[in-house]
N, C-alpha and C positions, 0 to 999 in steps of 0.2 A: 663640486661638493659644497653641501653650504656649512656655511660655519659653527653647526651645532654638531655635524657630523665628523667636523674636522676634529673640533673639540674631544666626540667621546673616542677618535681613532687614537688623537694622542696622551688623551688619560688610558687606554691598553696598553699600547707600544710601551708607555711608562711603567703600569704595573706589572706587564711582560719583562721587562728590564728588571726590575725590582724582583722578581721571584728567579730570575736566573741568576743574580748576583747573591742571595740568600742561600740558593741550590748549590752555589758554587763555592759560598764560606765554609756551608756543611760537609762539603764532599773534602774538603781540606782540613778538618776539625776531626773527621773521623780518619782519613788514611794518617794524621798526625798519630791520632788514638794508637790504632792500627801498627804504626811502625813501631810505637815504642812497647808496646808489648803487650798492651792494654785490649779492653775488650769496649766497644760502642755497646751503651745498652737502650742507644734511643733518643737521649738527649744528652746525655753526660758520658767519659770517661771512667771505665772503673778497674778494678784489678780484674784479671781473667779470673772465674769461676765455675771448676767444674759440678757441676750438676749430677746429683746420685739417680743411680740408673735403679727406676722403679722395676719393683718383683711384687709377684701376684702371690698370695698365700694359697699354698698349692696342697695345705693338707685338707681335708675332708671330714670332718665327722660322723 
């Protein structure tokens, strides 16, 4: 290999490392969420919130 290819193998392996350790804080962040009762909305913890269940207006004129 020469040495520019060695280079870009180990800026991957490095950003490869770095996006599995990211994956792996998040996936910890949310089953925390998760256990304590809470609901993941994507990037934060929030209270759980049910959602009203939409209705079509069904009268006709």
């Amino acid at each position: 290999m020469t040495r520019l290819r060695l280079m870009v193998a180990c800026l991957l392996a490095l950003a490869l490392l770095l996006l599995l350790g990211w994956q792996a804080q998040r996936e910890q962040l949310v089953k925390a969420c998760l256990d304590s009762g809470g609901a993941w909305t994507g990037n934060a913890c929030g209270p759980l919130r049910i959602r009203p269940i939409l209705q079509r207006d069904l009268h006709r004129s």
